[in-house]
C-alpha positions as a Markdown table, in Angstrom:
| # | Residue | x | y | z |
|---|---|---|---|---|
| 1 | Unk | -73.8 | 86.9 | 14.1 |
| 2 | Unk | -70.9 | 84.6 | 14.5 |
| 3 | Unk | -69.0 | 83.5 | 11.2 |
| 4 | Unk | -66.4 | 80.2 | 11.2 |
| 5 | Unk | -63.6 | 80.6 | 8.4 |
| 6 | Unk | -61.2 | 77.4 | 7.6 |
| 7 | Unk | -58.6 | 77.3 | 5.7 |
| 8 | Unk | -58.7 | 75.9 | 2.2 |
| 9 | Unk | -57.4 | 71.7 | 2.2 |
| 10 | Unk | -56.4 | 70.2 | -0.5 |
| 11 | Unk | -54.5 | 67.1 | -2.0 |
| 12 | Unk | -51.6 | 65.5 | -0.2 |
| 13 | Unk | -50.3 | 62.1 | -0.8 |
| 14 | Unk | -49.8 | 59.2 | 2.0 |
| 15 | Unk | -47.3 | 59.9 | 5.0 |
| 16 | Unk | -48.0 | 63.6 | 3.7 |
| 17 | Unk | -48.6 | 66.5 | 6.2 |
| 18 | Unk | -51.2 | 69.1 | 6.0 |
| 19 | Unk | -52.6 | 71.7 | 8.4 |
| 20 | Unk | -55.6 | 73.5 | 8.9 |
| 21 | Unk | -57.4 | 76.4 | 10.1 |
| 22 | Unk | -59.8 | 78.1 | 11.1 |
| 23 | Unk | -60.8 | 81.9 | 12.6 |
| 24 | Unk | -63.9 | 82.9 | 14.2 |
| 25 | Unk | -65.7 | 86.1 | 14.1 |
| 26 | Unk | -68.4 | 88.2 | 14.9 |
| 27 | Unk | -70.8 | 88.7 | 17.9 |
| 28 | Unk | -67.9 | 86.8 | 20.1 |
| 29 | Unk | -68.4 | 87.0 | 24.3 |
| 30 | Unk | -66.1 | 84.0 | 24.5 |
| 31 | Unk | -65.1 | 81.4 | 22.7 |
| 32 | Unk | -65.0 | 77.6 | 24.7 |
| 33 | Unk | -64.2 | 74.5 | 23.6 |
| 34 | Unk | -62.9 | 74.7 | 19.6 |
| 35 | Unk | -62.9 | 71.7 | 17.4 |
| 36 | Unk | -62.6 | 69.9 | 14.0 |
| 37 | Unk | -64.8 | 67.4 | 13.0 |
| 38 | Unk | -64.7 | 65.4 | 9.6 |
| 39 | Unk | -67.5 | 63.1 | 7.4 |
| 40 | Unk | -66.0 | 60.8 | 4.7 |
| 41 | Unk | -68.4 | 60.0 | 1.6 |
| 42 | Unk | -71.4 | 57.8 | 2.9 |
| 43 | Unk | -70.6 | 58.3 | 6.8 |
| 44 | Unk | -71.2 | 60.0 | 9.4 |
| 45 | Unk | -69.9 | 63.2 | 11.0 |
| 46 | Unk | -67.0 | 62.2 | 13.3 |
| 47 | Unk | -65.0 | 64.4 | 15.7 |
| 48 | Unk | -61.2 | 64.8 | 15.1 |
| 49 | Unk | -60.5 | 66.7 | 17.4 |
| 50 | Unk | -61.3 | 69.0 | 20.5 |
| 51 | Unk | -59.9 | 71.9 | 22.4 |
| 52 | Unk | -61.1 | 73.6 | 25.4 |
| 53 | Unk | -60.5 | 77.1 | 26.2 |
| 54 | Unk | -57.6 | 76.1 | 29.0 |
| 55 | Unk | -56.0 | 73.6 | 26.0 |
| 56 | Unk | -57.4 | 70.0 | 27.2 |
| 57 | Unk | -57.7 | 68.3 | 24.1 |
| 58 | Unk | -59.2 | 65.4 | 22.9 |
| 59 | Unk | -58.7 | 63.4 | 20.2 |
| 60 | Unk | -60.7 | 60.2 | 18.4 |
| 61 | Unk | -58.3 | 57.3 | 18.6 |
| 62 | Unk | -57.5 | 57.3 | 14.6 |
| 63 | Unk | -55.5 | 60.1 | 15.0 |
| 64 | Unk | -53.8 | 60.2 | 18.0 |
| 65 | Unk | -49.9 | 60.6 | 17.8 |
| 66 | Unk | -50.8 | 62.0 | 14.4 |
| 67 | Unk | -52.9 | 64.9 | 14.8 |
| 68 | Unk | -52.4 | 67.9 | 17.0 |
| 69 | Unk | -54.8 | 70.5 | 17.9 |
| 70 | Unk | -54.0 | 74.2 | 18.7 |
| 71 | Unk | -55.7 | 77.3 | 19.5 |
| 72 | Unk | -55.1 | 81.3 | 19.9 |
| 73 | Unk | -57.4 | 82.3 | 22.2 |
| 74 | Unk | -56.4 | 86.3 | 21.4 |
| 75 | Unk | -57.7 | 85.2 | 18.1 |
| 76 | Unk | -60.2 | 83.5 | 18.3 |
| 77 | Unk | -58.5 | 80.5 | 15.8 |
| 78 | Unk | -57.9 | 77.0 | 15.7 |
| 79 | Unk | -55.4 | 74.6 | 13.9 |
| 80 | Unk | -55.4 | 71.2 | 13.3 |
| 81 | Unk | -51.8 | 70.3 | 12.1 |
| 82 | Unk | -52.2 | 66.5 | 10.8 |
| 83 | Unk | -49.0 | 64.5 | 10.1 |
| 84 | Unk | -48.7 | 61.0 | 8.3 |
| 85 | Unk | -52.1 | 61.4 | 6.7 |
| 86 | Unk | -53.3 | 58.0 | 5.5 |
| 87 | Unk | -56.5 | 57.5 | 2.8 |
| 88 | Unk | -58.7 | 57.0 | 4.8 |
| 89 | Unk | -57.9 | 60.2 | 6.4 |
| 90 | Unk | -60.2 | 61.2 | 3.3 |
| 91 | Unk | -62.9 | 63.7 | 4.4 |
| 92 | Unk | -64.9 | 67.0 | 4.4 |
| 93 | Unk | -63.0 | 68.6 | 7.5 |
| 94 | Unk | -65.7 | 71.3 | 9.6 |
| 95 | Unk | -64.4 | 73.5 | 12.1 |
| 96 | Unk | -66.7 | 73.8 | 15.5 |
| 97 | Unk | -67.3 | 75.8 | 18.0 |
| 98 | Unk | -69.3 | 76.3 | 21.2 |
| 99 | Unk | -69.7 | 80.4 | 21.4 |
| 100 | Unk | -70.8 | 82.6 | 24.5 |
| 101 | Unk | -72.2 | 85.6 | 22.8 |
| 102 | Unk | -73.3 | 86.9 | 25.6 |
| 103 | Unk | -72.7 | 86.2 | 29.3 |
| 104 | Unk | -74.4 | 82.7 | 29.5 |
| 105 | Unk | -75.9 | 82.5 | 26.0 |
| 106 | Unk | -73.6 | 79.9 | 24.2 |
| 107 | Unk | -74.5 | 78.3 | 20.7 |
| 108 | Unk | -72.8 | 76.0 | 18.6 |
| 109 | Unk | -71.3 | 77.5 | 15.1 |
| 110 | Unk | -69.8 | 75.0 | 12.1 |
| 111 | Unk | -67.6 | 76.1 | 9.5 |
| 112 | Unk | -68.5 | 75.9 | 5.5 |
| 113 | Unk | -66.6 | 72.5 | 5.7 |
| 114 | Unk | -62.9 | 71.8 | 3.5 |
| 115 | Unk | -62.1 | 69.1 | 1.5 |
| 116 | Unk | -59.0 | 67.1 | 2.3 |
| 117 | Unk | -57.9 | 64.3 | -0.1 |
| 118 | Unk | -55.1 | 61.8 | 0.9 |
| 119 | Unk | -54.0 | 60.0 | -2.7 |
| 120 | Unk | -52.4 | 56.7 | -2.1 |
């Protein structure tokens, strides 16, 4: 059984920073490529960002320069520290990832999701 924990959001207001996190546990072989991922009301699930387990990142072009991505690989977390938030930065942030656990056997894992609200 593999478990994702994130951080708790919350409210920040425009040009604000926030960061987030999140720490997986459990049945863990290896953990590969970490990421965040966020929905705004009536849309789709969207990725953020993406981390593999050497640090290439990705990142969807809304938040590039604003949004870094980071991981510990000793344990097992990831943080997304996101700068100059904007509204429509608005979403239910989930933390991913893609989990060997065991030699071969990987599965993808979501975290319970976290609210972050950017007031204008």
């Amino acid at each position: 059984q593999v478990k994702l924990v994130e951080s708790v959001g919350g409210l920040v207001q425009a040009g604000g920073s926030l960061r987030l996190s999140c720490a997986a546990s459990g049945s863990i072989f290896r953990v590969n490529v970490l990421g965040w991922y966020r929905q705004a009301p009536g849309k789709q699930r969207d990725m953020v960002a993406l981390i593999t387990s050497i640090g290439t990142t990705s990142y969807a072009d809304s938040v590039k320069g604003r949004f870094t991505i980071s991981r510990d690989n000793a344990r097992n977390t990831v943080s997304l520290q996101m700068n100059s938030l904007k509204p429509e930065d608005t979403a239910i942030f989930y933390c991913n990832a893609l989990i060997e656990t065991t030699p071969g056997s990987s599965y993808t894992y979501w975290g319970q999701g976290t609210l972050v609200t950017v007031s204008s």
